[in-house]
KETOR-193896 format. One record per atom (N, C-alpha, C): x, y, z. Coordinates in steps of 0.05 Angstrom, whole numbers, padded with zeros to 5 digits, always signed. Each point is the difference from the previous one (the first is absolute). Layout:
N
XYZ
...
***
This chain:
396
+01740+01586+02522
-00007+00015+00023
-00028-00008+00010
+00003-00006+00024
-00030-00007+00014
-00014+00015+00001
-00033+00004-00014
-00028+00025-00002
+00005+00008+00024
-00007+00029-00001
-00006+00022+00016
-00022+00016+00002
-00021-00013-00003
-00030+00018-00007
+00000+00032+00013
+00017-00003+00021
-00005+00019+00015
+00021+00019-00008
+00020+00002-00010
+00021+00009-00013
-00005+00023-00011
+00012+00028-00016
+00003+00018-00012
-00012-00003-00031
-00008+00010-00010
-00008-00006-00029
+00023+00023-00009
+00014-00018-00016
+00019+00015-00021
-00009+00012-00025
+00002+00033-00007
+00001+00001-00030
+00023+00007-00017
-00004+00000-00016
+00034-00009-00016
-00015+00024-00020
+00005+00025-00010
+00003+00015-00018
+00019+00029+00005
+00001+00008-00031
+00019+00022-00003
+00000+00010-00021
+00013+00014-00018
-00005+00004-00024
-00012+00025-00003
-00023+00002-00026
-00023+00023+00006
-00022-00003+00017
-00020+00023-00007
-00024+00002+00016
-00020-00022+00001
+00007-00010-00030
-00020-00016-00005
+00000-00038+00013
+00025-00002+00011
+00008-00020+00006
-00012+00008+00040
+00022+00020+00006
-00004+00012+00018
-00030+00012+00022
-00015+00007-00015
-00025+00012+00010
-00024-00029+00007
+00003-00017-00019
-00023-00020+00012
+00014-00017+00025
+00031+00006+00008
+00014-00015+00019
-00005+00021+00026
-00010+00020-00011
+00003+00027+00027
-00041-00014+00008
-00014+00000-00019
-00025+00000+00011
-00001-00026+00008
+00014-00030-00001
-00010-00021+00013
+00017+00004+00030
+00013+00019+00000
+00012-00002+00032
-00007+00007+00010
-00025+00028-00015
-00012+00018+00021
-00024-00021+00004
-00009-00022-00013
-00022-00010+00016
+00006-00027+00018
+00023-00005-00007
+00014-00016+00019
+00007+00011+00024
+00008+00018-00001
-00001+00021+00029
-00029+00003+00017
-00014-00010-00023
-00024+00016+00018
-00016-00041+00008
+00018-00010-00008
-00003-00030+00011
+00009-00001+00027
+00022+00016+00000
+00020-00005+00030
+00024-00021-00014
+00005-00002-00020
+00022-00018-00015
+00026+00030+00002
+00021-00024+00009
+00033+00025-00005
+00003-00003-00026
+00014+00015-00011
+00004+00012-00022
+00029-00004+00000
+00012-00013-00028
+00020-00001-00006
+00006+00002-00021
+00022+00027-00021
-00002+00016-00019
+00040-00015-00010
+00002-00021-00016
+00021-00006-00012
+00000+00010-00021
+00020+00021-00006
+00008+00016-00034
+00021+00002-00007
+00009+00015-00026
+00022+00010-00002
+00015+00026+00012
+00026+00001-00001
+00014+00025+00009
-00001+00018+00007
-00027+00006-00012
-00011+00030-00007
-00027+00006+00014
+00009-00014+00035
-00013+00000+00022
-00014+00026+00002
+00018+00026+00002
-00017+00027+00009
-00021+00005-00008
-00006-00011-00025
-00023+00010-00014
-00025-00005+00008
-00005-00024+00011
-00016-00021+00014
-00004+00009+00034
+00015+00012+00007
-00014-00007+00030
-00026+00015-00002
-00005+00028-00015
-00027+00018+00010
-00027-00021-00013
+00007-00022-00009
-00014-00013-00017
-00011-00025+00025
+00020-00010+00003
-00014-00024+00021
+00019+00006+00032
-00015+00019+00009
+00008+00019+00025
+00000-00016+00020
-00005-00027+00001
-00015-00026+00029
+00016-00011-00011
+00019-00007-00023
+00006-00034-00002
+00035+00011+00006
+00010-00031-00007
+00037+00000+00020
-00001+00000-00025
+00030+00012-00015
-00001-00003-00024
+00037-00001-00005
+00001-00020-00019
+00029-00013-00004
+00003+00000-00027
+00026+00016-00001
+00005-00003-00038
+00022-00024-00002
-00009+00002-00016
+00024-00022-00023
+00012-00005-00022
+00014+00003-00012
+00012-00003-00029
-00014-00018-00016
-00005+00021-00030
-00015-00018-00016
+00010+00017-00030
-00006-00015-00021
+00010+00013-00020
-00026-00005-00028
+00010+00014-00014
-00018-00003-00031
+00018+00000-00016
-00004-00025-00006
+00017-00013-00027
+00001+00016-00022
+00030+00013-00011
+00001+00020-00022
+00002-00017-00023
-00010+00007-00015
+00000-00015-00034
-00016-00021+00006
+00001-00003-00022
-00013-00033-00011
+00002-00027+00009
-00001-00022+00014
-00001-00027-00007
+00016-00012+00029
+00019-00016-00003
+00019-00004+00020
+00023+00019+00014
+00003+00010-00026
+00029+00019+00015
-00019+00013+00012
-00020+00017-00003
-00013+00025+00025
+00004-00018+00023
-00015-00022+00000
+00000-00014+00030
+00024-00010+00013
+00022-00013-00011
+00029-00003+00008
+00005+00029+00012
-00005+00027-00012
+00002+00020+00010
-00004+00012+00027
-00027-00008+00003
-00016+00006+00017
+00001-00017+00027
+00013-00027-00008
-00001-00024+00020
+00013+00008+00027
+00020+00017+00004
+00020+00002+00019
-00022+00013+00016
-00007+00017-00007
-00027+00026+00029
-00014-00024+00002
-00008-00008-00016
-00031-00022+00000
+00003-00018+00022
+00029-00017-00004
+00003-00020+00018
+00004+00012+00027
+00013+00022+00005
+00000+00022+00021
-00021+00000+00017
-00018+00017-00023
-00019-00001+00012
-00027-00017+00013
+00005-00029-00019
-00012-00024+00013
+00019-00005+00027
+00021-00004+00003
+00008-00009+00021
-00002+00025+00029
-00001+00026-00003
-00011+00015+00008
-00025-00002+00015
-00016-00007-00014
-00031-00009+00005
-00006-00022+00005
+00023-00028-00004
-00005-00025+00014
+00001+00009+00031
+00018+00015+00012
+00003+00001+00020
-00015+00016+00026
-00013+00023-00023
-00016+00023+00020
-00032-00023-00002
-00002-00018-00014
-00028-00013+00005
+00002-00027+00012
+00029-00007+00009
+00010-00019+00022
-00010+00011+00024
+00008+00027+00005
+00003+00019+00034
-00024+00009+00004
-00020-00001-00026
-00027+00017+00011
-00025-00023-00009
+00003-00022-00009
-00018-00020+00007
-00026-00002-00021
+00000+00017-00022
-00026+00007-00005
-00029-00021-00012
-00019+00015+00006
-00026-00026-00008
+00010+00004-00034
-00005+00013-00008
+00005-00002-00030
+00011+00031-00010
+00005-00005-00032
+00008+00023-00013
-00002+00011-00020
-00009+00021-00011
-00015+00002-00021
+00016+00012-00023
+00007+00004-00021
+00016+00014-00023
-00021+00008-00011
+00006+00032-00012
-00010+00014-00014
+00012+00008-00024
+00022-00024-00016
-00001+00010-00020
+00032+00010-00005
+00013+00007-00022
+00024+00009-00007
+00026-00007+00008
+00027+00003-00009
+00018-00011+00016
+00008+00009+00032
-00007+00021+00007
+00007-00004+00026
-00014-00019+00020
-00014-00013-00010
-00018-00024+00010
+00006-00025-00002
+00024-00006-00018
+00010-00022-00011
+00008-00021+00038
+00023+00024-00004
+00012-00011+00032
-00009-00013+00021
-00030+00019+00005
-00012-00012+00034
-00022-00024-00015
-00003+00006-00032
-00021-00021+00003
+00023-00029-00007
+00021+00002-00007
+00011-00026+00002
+00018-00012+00016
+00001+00025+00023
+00007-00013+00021
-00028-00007+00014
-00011+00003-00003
-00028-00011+00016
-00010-00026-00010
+00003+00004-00016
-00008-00028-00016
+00021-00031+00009
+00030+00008+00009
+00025-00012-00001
-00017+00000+00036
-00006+00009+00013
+00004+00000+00026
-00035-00009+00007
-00021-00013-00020
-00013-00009+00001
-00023+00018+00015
+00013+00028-00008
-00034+00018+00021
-00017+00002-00030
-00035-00007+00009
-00020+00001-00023
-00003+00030-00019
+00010+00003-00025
+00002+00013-00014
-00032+00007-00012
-00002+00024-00011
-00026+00007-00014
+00010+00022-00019
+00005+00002-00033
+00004+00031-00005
-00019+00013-00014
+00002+00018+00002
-00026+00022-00016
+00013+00013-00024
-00020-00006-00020
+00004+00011-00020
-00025+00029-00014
+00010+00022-00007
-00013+00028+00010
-00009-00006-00038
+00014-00007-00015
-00006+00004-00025
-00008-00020-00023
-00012+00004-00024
-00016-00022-00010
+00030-00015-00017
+00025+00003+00000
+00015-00015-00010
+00015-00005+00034
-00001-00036+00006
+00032-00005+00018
+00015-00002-00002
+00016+00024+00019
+00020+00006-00002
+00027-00016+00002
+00030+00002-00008
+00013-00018-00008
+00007-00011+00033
+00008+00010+00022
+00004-00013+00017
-00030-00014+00018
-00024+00004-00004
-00017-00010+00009
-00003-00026-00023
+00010+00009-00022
-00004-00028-00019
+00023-00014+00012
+00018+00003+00006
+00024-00019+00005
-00009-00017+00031
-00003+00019+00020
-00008-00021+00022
-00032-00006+00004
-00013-00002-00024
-00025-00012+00005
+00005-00028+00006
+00013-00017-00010
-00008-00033-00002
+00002-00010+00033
+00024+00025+00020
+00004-00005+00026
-00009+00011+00015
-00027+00013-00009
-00016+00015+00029
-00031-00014+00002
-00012+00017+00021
-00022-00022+00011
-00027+00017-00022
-00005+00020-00002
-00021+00016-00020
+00011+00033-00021
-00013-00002-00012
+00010+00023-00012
-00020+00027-00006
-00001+00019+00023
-00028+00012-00004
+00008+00022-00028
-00024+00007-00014
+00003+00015-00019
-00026+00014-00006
+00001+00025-00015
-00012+00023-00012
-00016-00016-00007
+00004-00003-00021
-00013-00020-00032
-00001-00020+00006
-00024-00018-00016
-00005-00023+00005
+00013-00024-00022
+00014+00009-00016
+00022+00000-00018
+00017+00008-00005
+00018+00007+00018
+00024+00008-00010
+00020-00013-00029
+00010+00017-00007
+00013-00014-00027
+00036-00006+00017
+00002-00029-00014
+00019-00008+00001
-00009-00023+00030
-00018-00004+00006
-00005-00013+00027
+00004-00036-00007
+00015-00009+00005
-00002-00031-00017
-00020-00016+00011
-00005-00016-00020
-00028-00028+00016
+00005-00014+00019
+00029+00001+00004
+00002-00023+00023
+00001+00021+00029
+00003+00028-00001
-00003+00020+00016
-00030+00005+00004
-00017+00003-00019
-00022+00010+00012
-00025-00014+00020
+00010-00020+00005
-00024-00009+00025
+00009+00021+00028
+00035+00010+00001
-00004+00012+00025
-00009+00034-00008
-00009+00004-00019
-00010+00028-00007
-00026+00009+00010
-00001+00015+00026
-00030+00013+00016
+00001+00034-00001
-00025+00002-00021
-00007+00025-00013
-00005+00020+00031
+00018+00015+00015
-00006+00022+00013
+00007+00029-00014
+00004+00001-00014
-00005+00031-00005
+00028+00018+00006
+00007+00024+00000
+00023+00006+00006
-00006+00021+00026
+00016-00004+00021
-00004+00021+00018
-00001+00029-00004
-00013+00022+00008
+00006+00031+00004
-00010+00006+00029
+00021+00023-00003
-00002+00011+00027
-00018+00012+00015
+00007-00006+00018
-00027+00015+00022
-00008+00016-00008
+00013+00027-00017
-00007+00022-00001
-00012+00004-00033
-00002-00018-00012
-00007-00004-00028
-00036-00011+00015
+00007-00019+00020
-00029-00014+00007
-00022+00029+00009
+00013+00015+00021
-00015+00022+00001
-00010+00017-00011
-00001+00004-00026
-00004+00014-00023
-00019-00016-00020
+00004-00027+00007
-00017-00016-00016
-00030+00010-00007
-00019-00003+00016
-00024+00011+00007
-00004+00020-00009
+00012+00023-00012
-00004+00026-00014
-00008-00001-00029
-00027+00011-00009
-00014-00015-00022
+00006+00019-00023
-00004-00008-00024
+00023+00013-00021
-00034+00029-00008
+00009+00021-00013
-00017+00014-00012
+00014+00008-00023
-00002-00006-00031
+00009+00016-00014
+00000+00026-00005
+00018+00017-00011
-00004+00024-00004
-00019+00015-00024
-00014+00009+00006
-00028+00010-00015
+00004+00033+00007
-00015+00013-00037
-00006+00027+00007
+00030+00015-00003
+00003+00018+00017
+00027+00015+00004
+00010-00011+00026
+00001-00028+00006
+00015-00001+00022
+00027-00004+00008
+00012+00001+00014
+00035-00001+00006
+00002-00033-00010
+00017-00012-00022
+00008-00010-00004
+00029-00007+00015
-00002-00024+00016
+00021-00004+00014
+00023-00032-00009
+00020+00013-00013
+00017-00010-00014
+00028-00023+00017
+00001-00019+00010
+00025-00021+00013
+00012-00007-00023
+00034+00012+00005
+00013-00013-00031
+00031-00006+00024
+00003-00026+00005
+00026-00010+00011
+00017-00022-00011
+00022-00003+00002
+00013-00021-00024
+00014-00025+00019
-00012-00004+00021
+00010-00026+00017
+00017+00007+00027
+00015-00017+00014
+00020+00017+00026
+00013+00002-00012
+00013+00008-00025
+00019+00012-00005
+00010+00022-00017
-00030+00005-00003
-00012+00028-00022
+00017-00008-00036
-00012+00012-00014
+00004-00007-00025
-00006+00024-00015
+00028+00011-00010
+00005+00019-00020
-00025+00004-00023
-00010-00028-00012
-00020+00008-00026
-00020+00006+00017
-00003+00006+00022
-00032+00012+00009
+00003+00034-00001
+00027+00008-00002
+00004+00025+00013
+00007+00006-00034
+00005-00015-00014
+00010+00005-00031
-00028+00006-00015
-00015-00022+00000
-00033+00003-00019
-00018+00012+00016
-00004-00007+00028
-00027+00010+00018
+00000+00031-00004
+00014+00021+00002
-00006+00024-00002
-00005+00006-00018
+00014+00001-00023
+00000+00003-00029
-00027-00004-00012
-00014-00021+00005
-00027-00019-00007
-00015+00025+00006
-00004-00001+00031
-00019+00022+00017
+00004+00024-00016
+00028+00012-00008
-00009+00034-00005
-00006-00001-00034
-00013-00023-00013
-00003-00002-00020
-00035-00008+00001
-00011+00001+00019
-00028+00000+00007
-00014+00022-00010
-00024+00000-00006
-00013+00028-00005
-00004+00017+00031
+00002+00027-00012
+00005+00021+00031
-00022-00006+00018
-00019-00012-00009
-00028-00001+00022
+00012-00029+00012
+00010-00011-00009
+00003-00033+00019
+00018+00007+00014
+00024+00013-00014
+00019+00010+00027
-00001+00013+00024
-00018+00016-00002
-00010+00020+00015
-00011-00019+00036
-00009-00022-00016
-00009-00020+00014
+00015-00018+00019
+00024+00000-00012
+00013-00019+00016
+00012+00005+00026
+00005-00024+00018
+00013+00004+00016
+00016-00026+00008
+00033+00010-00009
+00018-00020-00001
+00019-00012+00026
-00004-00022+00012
+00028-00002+00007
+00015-00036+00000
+00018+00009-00002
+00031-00012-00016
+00017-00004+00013
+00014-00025+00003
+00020-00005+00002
+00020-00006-00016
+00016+00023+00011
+00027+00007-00027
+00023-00001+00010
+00029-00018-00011
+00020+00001+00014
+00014+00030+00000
+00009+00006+00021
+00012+00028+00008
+00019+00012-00031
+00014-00014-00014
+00005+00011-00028
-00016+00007-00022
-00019-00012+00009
-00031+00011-00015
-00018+00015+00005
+00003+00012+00025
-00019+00008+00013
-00004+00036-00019
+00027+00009+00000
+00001+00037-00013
-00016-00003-00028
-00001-00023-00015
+00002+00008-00024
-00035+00000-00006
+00001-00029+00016
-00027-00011-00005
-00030+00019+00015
+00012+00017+00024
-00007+00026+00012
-00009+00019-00010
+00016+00000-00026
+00013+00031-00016
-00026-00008-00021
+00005-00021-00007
-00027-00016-00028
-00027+00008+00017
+00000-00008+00021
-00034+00011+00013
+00003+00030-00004
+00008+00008+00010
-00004+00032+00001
-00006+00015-00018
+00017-00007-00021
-00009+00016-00021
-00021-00006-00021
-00005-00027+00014
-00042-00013-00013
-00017+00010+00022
+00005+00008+00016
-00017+00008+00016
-00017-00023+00008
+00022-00019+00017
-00018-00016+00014
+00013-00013+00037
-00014+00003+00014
-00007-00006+00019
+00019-00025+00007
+00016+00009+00003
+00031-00028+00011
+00005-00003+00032
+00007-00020+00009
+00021-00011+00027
+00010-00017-00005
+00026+00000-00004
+00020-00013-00005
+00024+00001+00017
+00009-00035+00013
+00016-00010+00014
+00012-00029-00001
+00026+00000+00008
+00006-00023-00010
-00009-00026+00021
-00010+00011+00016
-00007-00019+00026
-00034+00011+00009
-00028-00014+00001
-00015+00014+00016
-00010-00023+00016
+00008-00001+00031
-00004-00023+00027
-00034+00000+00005
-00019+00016-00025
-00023-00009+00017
-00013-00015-00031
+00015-00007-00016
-00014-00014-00027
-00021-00009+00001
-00012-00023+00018
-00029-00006+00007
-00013+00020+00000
-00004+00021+00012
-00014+00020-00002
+00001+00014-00032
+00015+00000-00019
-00001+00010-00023
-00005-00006-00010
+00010-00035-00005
-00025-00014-00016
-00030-00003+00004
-00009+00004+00017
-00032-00001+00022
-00006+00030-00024
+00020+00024+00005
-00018+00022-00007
+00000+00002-00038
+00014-00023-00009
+00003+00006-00035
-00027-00008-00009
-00002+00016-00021
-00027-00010-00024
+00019-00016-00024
+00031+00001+00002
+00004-00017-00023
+00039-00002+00008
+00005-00024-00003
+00034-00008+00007
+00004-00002-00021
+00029+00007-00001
+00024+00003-00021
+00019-00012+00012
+00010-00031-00011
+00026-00011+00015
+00010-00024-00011
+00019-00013+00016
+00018-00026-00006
-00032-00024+00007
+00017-00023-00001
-00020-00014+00008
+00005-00028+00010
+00017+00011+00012
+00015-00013+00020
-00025-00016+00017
+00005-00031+00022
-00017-00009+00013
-00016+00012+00014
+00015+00020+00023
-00008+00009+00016
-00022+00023-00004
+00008+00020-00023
-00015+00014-00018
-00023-00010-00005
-00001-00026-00018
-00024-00010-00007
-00020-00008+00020
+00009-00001+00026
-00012-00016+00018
-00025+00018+00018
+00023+00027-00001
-00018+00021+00025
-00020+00016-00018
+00003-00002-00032
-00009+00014-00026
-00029-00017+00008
+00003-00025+00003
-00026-00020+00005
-00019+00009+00022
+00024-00011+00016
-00019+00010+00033
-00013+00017-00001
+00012+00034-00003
-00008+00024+00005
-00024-00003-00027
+00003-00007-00019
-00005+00005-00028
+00003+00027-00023
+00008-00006+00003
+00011+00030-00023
+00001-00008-00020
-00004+00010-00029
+00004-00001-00026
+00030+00018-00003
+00025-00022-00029
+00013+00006+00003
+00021-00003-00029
+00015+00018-00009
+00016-00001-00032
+00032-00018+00011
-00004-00019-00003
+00030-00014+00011
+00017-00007-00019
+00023+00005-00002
+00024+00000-00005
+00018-00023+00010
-00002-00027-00010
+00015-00012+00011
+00038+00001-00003
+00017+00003+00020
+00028+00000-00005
+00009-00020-00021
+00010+00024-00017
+00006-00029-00035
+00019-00022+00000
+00019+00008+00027
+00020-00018+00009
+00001-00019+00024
-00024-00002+00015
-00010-00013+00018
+00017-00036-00007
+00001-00016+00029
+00002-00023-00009
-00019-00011-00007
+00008-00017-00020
-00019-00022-00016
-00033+00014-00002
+00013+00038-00009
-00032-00002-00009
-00020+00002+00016
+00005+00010+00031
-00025-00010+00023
-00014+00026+00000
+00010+00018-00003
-00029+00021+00004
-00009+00007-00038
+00007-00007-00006
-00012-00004-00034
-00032-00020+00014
+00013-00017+00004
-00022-00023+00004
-00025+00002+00025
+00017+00025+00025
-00015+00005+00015
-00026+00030-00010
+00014+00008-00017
-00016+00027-00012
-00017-00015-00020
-00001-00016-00012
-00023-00025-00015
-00012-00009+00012
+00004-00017+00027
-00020-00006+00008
-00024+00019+00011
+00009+00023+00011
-00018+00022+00000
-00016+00009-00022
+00009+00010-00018
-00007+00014-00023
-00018-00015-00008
-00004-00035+00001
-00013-00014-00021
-00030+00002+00025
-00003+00004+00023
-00024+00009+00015
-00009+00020-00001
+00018+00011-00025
-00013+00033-00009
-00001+00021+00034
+00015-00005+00015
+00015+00021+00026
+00021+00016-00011
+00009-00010-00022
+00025+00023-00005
+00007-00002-00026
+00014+00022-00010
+00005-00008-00029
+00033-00003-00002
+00018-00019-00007
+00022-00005-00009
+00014+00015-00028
+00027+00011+00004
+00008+00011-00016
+00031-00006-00003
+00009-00014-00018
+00034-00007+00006
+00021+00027-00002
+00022+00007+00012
+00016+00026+00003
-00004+00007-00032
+00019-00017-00017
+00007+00004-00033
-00025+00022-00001
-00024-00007+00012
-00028+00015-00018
-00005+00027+00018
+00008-00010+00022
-00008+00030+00015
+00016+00030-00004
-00004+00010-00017
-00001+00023-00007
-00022+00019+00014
+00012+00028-00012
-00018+00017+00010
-00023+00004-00010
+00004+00002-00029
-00032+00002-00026
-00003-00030+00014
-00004-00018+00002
-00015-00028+00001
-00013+00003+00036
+00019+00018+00023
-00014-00002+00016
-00030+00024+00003
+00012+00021-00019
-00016+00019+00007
-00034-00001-00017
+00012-00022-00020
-00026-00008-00023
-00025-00015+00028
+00022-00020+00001
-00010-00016+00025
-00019+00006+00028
+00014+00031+00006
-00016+00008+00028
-00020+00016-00008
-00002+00020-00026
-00025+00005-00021
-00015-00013+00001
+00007-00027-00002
-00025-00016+00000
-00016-00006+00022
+00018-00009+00014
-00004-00010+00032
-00012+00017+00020
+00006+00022-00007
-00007+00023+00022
-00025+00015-00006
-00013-00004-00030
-00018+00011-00009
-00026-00021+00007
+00013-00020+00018
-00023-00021-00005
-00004-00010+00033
-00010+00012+00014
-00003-00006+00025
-00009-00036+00012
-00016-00002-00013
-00010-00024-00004
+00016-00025-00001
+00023+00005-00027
+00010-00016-00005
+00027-00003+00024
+00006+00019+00019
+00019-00001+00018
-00021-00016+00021
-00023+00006+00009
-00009-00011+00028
-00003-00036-00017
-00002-00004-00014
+00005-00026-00015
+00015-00013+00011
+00021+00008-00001
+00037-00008+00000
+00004+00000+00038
-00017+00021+00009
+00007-00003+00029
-00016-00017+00006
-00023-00014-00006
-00018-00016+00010
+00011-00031-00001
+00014+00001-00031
+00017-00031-00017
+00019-00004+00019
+00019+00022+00013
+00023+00000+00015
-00008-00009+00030
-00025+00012+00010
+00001-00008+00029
-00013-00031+00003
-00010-00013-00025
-00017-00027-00006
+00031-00009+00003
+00019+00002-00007
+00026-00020+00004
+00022+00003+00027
-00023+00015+00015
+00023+00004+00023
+00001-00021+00019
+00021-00009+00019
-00009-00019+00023
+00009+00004+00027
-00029+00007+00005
+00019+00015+00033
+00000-00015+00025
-00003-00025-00013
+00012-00023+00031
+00026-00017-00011
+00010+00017-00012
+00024-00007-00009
+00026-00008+00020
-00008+00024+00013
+00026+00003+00025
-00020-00028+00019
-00014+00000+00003
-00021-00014+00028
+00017-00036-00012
-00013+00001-00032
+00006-00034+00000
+00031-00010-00006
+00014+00027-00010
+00026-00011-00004
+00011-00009+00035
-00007+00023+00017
+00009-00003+00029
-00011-00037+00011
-00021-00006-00008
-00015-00020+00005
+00015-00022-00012
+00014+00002-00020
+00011-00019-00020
+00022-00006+00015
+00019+00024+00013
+00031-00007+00011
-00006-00009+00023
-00020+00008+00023
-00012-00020+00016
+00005-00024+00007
-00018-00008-00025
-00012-00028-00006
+00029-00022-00008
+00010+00014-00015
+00027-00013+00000
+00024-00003+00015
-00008+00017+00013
+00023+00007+00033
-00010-00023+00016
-00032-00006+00004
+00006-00021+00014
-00010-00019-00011
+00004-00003-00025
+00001-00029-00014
-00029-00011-00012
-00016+00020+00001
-00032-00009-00003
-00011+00009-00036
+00029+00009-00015
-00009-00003-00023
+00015-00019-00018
-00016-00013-00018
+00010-00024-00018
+00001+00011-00029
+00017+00001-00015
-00003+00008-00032
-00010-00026-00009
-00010-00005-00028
-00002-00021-00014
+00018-00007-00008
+00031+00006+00005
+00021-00016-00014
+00020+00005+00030
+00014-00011+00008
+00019+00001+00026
+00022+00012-00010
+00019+00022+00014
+00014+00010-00013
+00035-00016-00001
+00016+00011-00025
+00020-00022+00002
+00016+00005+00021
+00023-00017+00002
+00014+00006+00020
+00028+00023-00020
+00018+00012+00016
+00022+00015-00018
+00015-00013-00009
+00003-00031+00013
+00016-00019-00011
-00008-00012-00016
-00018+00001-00008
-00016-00006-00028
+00007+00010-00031
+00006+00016+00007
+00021+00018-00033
+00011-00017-00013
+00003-00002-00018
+00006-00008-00026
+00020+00001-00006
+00024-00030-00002
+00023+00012+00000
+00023+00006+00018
-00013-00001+00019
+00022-00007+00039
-00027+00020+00023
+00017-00009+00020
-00026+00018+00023
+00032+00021+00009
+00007+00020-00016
+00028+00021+00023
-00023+00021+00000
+00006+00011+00016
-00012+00031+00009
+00005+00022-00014
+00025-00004-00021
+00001+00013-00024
-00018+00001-00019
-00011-00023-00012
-00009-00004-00014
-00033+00006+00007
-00009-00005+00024
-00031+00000+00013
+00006+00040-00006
+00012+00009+00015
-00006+00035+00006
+00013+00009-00027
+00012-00007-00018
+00001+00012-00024
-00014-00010-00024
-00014-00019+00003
-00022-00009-00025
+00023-00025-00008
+00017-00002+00005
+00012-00019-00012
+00029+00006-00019
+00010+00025+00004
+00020+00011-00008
+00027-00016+00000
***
């Protein structure tokens, strides 16, 4: 396909928040470029429009390989190829300067039809391990922006196109930035953020209360909690405040989160990319819980890299209990000091031209003005034949 500088900048995500949310904040500053906006996902279109409200947005079939090894992907190949050929076609009719993937399988599709139809590829990676489809079409894109300046699993012959931008957050995470942390000292309202990712998580609503009404009566007295709890959790975990006598709001959805994290003296959560990212920005000190079943391990590795800047302290599920969390916030809460610490460590790792240089990065490659140190391969380059089977399923 002949360059289009002037063309639509495509983003390619779907999935969770965390894939999702740094794709919502580079459009909102692409918008504010005067760049169209074009939102290629999966199926599960509705979810997405209140999210990128300016861009045309086209789903497409995509799948996640069930089980292990080859058979998942033979499995998976029929949507996959679907949905590449899907997306060869909607970036035939709309021309675009380039396209960016954010990660996961519903990204598979537009980034390898893009790649097949020769528009300049760039994908972002939100977390300190890359992920399996950003590992698969690295060798055929033009850069690979990322969090970390190491990602694990990044190969040598990949990293000359690796340019450290940072991970996007949203406009509304940026406005909150600027609000300077005060620990809680004296008898003051202790203000408690305990959420378990977009998709809420039962062990927050299982240990988090329990912990709290196991506090001494003067710390409880103190608190003021709110939670996000999935709606089957919400009575019980309700019922646990009340009768500690502590200070709860609990919901399984709250649309102004930036603002909650801005008002916490201390987070309770997953630690997920996107998590870790606005935890930075805003700065907050924070007890993270990485998901024990995560792939390959990425928010294990993303709640370490935090923790070891002394911003947060890491705790794996197996350990989080209630006696281990409530030993824990005894400590923590008695020590004012040692929390403005953790908010100070946390906002030293934040990067808030994240959105500015990643936008600068798809740019630059839209019209051809960035060079990696290694040229990227072609799809027909695979190992083993050049079919379109084999390029959009890893080689299945």
């Amino acid at each position: 396909m002949k360059r289009n500088p002037q063309g639509p900048i495509v983003i390619a995500a779907g999935g969770t928040g965390g894939h999702l949310f740094p794709g919502q904040a580079l459009a909102q500053e692409l918008r504010r470029r005067g760049r169209r906006i074009v939102l290629i996902t999966d199926e599960r279109v509705q979810r997405f429009d209140r999210l990128f409200p300016d861009a045309d947005i086209y789903p497409v079939p995509a799948a996640t390989p069930s089980g292990k090894g080859a058979v998942g992907l033979v499995r998976a190949a029929p949507a996959i190829l679907a949905g590449v050929a899907r997306s060869f076609g909607i970036l035939g009719r709309i021309r675009p300067a380039a396209l960016i993937g954010f990660g996961g399988y519903p990204t598979l599709p537009p980034v390898a039809a893009a790649i097949l139809r020769g528009v300049p590829v760039c994908v972002h990676e939100q977390n300190a391990v890359l992920g399996r489809v950003n590992r698969l079409v690295a060798p055929y894109v033009s850069a690979i922006a990322s969090t970390f300046d190491a990602p694990k699993f990044l190969r040598p012959k990949d990293a000359g196109k690796l340019v450290l931008t940072g991970n996007p957050v949203r406009d509304a995470v940026i406005a909150v930035a600027g609000r300077s942390y005060a620990a809680p000292a004296g008898q003051e309202t202790i203000h408690l953020l305990v959420f378990g990712g977009s998709q809420g998580a039962r062990v927050m609503s299982d240990v988090v209360p329990d912990a709290l009404a196991q506090l001494p009566e003067a710390l409880r007295r103190r608190l003021s909690v709110v939670q996000q709890a999935r709606a089957e959790d919400m009575e019980r975990a309700a019922a646990i405040y009340e009768a500690a006598g502590v200070d709860a709001e609990l919901s399984p959805f709250f649309d102004d989160m930036p603002e909650r994290l801005a008002g916490a003296h201390l987070v309770i959560g997953r630690s997920g990319a996107s998590t870790i990212s606005e935890l930075a920005i805003v700065g907050r000190p924070s007890i993270l819980v990485p998901l024990p079943h995560s792939l390959d391990n990425d928010q294990k590795a993303n709640a370490e890299k935090l923790a070891r800047t002394g911003a947060a302290w890491a705790i794996e599920q197996k350990n989080f209990t209630a006696a281990a969390l409530a030993t824990m916030l005894t400590s923590l809460l008695a020590d004012p000091a040692q929390l403005a610490a953790a908010a100070r460590a946390a906002k030293a790792q934040g990067q808030p031209n994240a959105v500015r240089d990643l936008a600068d990065l798809v740019e630059r490659i839209g019209r051809g003005e960035f060079q990696a140190l290694g040229a990227p391969a072609r799809a027909t380059d695979t190992a083993g034949g050049s079919g379109l089977l084999k390029f959009a399923t890893g080689g299945a």
